[in-house]
C-alpha positions in Angstrom: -33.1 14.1 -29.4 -34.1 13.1 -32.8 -33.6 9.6 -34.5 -29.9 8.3 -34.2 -28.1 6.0 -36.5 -27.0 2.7 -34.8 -23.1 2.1 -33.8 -21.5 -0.2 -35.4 -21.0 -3.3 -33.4 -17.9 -2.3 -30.3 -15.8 -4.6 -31.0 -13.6 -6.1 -27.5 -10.7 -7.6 -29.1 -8.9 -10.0 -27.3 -6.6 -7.0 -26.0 -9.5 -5.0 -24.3 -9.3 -6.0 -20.5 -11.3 -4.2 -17.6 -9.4 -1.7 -15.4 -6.9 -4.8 -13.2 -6.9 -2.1 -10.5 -11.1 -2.6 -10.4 -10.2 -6.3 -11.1 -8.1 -7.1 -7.8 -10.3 -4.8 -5.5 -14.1 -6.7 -7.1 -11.3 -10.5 -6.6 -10.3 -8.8 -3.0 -14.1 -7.7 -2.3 -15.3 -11.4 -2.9 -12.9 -13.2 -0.4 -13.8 -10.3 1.8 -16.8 -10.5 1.6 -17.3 -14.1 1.7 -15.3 -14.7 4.5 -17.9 -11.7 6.3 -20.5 -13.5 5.5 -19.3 -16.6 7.4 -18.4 -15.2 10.1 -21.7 -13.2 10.2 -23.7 -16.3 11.0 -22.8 -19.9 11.4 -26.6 -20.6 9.6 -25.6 -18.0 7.0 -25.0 -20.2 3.5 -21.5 -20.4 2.0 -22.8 -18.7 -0.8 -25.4 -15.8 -0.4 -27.1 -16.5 -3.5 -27.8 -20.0 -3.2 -29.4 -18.7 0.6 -31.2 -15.3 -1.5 -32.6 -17.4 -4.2 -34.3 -20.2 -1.4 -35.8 -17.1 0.6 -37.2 -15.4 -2.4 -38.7 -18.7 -3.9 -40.7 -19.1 -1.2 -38.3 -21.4 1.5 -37.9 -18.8 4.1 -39.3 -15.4 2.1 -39.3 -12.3 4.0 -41.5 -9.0 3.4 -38.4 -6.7 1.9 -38.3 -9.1 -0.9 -41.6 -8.6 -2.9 -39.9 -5.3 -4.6 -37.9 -7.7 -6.4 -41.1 -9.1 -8.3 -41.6 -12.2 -10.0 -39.0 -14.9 -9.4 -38.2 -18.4 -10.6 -35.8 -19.3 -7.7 -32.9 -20.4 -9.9 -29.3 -20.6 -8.8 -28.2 -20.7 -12.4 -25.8 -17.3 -13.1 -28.1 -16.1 -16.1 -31.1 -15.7 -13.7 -28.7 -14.0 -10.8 -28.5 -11.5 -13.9 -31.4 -11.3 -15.2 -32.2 -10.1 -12.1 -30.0 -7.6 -10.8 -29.0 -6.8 -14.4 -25.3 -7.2 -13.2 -22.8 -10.1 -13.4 -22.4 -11.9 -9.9 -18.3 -10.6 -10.2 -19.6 -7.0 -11.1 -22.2 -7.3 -8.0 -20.0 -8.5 -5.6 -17.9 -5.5 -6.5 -20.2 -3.5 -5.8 -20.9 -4.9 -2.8 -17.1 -3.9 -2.0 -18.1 -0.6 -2.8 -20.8 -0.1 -0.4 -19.7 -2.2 2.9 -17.9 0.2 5.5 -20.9 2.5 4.5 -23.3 0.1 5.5 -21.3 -1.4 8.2 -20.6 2.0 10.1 -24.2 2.5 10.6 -26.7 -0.1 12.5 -28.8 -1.6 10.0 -32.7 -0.1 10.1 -34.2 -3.1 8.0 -35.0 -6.3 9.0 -37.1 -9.5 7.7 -39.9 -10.7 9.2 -38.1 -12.3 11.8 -36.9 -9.4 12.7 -33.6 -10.6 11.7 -31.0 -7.5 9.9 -30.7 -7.3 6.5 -27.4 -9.3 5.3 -24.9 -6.7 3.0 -25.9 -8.2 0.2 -29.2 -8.2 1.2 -29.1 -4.7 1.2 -27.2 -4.0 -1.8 -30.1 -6.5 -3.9 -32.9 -4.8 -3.2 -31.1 -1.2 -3.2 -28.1 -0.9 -5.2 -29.0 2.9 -6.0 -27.2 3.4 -2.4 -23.7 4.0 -4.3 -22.1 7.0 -2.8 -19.2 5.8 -2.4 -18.7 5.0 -5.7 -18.9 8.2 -7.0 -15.1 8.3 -8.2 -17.0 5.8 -11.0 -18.2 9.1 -12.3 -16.2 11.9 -12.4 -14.3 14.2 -15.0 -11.0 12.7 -15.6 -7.6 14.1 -14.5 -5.8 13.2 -18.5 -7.6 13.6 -21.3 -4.5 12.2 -23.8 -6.3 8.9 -23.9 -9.8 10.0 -24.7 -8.4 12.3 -27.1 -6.7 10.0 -29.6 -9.7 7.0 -29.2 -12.1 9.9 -30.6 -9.2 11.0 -33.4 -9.5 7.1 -34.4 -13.3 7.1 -34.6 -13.1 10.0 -37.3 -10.0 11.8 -37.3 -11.4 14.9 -35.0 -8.2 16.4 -33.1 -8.1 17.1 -29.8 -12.0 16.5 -28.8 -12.6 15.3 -25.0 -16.1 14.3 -25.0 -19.5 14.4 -26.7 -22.8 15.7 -25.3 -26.2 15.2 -26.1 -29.7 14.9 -24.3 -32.5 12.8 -23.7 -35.7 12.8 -21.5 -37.5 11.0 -19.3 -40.8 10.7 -19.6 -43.4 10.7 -16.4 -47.2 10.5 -16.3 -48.5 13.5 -14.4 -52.2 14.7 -14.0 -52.9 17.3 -16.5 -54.8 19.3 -14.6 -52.4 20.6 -12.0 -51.2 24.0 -13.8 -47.7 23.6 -11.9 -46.9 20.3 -14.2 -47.3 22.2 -17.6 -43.1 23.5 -17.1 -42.3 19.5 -17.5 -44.6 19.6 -20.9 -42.1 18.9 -23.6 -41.9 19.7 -27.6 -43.3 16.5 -28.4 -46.5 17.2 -26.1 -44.7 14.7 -23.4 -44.3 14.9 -19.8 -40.4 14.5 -19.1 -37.5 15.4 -17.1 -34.1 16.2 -19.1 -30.7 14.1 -18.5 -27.9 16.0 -19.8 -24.6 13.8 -20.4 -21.2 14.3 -21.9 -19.4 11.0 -22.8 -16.3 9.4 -23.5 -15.2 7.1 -26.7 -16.0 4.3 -24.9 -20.0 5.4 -23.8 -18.8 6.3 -20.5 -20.6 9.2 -18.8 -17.8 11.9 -18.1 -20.6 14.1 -16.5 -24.2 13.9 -16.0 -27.0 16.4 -14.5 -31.0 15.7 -14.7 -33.7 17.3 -12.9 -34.6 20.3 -15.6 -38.3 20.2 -16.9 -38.9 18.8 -20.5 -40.0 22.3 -21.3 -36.5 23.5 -21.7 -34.3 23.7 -24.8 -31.0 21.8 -25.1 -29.0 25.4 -25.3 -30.6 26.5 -21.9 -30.0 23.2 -20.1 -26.5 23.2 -21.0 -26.4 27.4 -20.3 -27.5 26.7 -16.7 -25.7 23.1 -16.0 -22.9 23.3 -13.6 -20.2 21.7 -16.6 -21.1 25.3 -18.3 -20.0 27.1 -15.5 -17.2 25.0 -15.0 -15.6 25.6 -18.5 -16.6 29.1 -18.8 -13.9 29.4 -15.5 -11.7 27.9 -17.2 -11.5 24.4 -14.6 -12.5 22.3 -17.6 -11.2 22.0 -21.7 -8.0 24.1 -20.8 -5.6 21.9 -21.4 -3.1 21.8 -24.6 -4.3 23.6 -28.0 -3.6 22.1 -31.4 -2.2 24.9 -34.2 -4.4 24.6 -37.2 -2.3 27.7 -38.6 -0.3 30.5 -38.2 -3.0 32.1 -36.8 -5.5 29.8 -35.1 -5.4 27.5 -32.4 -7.8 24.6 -31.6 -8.7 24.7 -28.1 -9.7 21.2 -26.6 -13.7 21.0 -27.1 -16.7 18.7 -27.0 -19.2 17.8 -30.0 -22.6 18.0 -29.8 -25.9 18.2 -32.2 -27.3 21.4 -33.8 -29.3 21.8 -30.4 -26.8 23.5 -28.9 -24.6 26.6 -29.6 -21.9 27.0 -31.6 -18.8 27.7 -29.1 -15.3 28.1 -28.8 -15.0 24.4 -26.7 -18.7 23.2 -28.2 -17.9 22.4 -32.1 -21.9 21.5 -33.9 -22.6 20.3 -37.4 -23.3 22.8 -40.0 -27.3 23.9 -40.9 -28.8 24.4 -43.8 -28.0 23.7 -47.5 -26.3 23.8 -50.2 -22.9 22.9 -48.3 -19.6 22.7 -49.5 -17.6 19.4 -49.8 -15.5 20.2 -46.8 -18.8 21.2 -44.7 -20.3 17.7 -45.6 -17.4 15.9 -44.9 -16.9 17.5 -41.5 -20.5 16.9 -40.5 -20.0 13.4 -41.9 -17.0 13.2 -39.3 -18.8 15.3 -36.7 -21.8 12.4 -36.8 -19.4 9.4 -36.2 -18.1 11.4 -33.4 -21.0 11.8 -31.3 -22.0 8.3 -31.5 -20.7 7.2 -28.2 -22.7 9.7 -26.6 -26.3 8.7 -29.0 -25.7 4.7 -27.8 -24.5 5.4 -24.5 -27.7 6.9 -23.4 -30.0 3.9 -25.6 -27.9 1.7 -23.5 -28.7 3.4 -20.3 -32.0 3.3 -21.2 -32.2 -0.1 -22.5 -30.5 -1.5 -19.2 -32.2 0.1 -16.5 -35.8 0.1 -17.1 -37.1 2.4 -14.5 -36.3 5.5 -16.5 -37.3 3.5 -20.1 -41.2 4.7 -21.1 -43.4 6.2 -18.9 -42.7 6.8 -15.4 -46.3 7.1 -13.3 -46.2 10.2 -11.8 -42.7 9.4 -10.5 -41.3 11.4 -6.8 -39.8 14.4 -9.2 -37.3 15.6 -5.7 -36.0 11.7 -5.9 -35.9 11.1 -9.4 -32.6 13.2 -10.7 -31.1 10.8 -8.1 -32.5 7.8 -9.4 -30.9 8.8 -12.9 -27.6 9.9 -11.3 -27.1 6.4 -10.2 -28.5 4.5 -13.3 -25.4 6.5 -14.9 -23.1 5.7 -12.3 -24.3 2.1 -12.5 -23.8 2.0 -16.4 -20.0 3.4 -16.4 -19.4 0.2 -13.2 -20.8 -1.5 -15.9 -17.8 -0.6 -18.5 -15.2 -0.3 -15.6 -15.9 -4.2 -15.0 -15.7 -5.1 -19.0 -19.2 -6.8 -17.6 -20.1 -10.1 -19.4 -24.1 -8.8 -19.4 -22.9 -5.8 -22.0 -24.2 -6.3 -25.7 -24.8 -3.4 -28.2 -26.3 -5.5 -30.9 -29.7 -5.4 -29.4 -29.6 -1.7 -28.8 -32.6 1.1 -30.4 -31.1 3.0 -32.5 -33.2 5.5 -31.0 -32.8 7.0 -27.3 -35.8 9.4 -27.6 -38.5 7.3 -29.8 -40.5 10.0 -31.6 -38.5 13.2 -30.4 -37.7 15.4 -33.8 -34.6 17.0 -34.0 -34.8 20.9 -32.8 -31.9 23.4 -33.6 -30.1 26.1 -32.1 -29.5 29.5 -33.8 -26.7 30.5 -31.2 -23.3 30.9 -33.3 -20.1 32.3 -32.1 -18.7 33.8 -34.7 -15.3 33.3 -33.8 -16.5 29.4 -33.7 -17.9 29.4 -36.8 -14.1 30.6 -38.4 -12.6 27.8 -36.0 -15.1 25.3 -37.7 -14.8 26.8 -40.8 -10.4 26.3 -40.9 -10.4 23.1 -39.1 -13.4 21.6 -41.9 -10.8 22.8 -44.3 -7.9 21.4 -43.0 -9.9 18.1 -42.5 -11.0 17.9 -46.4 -7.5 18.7 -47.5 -6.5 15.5 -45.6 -9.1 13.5 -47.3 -8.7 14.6 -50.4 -4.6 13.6 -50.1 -5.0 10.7 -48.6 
């Protein structure tokens, strides 16, 4: 996607508290865990990081530990995040997450000792193994709440989520004909990630894995959320009367990329516009926000899929991104201390131009056209 305006600052007012549900299982997970840990061997440290941080110094170092990289051997709590990227409460939740997995299988890696791979061992050096934290990621069940956080942000009725695009760009030989589908608009190698957020920049639903070479409209035409809400299992819940005759079916927002639809509201193209276009564009920008800094965030965080990827596994990849996502929204879930906005791009695709989409409903473009009235007569009142 093009250039995108920064979010203003989120603010976590002393109200804002992370999910106590999440809260008791990650303050659960670290007795748990803990108390595995001594049990699992008498030599074992009380804490695992104080015993992690001596073996990856140098004190006991074993050979799964060099694709961690470059390592002061500090105990202090900035470098355990600095590290994993992850507060030691969030990890250890995590940890939670993973363990009967892990535990129901015998462990296939060992140091050089040939001694196995501690949990936490194992969830260090691979956290992408989250499976079972899936439910971190999903489409939610109630809507109400998502709805009136994204009335507040700019006084849109009845939206549940905003969508937008961004790539991932690899490093791939040139002249291997096959790579020229992942060639994108800006002459870059890249793999699309398609994501549809909530107010709070969490991903509702993701999908990755389509070449660079396609267009935002045809991504979204052959994701599996299209399919979904074209049956009807998705935005069917309660309509909003904008008049006699027109009802506002729940719907997502999303840039001039993508088609004009009866549950996909865009900005309006092109000018002269009227005051009630401008103002519902003006609205329309605010709204998709979220979805803009979620994905500068995800980007900014997790490294791996930030620049260039060298001519990256592309089968392994969409994974790789799946869990980055799933990773960011744990992130959220656990109101994590590491989270701060202010140092955020404003940009999630540096150098990508802003393409546009000539699909219109035309019974859309009346919806748009009623509910930009309806909004400007508000305004105007107020």
């Amino acid at each position: 996607m093009g250039p995108i305006k920064a979010l203003k600052k989120r603010k976590r007012s002393a109200e804002k508290k992370a999910d106590p549900n999440v809260l008791l299982a990650a303050s659960a997970a670290t007795d748990s865990l803990h108390n595995d840990n001594d049990n699992d061997d008498s030599s074992q440290p009380s804490d695992w990081w104080d015993g992690f941080s001596r073996r990856i110094s140098g004190t006991c170092k074993s050979r799964f530990f060099f694709c961690i990289g470059p390592y002061s051997g500090s105990t202090d709590p900035k470098t355990f995040e600095s590290v994993f990227k992850v507060s030691r409460k969030t990890f250890d939740y995590i940890c939670s997450l993973v363990k009967d997995d892990f535990t129901a299988k015998p462990a296939n890696f060992s140091d050089s000792n040939g001694k196995p791979l501690t949990l936490h061992d194992r969830v260090a050096v691979a956290l992408r193994r989250l499976g079972s934290a899936l439910h971190h990621l999903s489409w939610p069940s109630k809507l109400d709440d998502i709805k009136s956080k994204f009335e507040k942000i700019s006084g849109l009725p009845n939206c549940c989520g905003a969508i937008d695009i961004t790539h991932v760009m690899m490093n791939l030989p040139n002249v291997e004909l096959s790579n020229k589908v992942w060639l994108d608009g800006e002459k870059n190698f890249s793999m699309v990630l398609q994501a549809v957020v909530d107010p709070d920049m969490r991903f509702l639903d993701v999908i990755a894995g389509w070449p660079g070479s396609l267009s935002d409209d045809v991504v979204l035409k052959n994701s599996g959320f299209f399919k979904l809400v074209e049956k009807g299992k998705r935005l069917s819940g309660g309509k909003i009367q904008l008049s006699e005759r027109t009802e506002l079916r729940e719907y997502i927002v999303g840039d001039s990329g993508f088609p004009l639809l009866p549950w996909l509201l865009t900005p309006y193209q092109g000018k002269p516009m009227s005051l009630p276009q401008t103002e519902f564009n003006k609205r329309h920008s605010e709204t998709r926000k979220p979805a803009q800094m979620a994905l500068s965030r995800l980007k900014d965080k997790w490294r791996i899929i930030n620049g260039v990827m060298w001519m990256p596994d592309r089968n392994r990849l969409p994974r790789i991104i799946f869990v980055c996502c799933l990773l960011h929204n744990i992130l959220i879930d656990m109101d994590d201390q590491t989270l701060d906005d202010r140092l955020l791009s404003p940009q999630h695709d540096v150098n990508y131009r802003q393409r546009s989409c000539k699909t219109v409903d035309e019974a859309s473009s009346v919806l748009r056209d009623e509910l930009s009235n309806q909004l400007w007569g508000e305004n105007s009142s107020a």
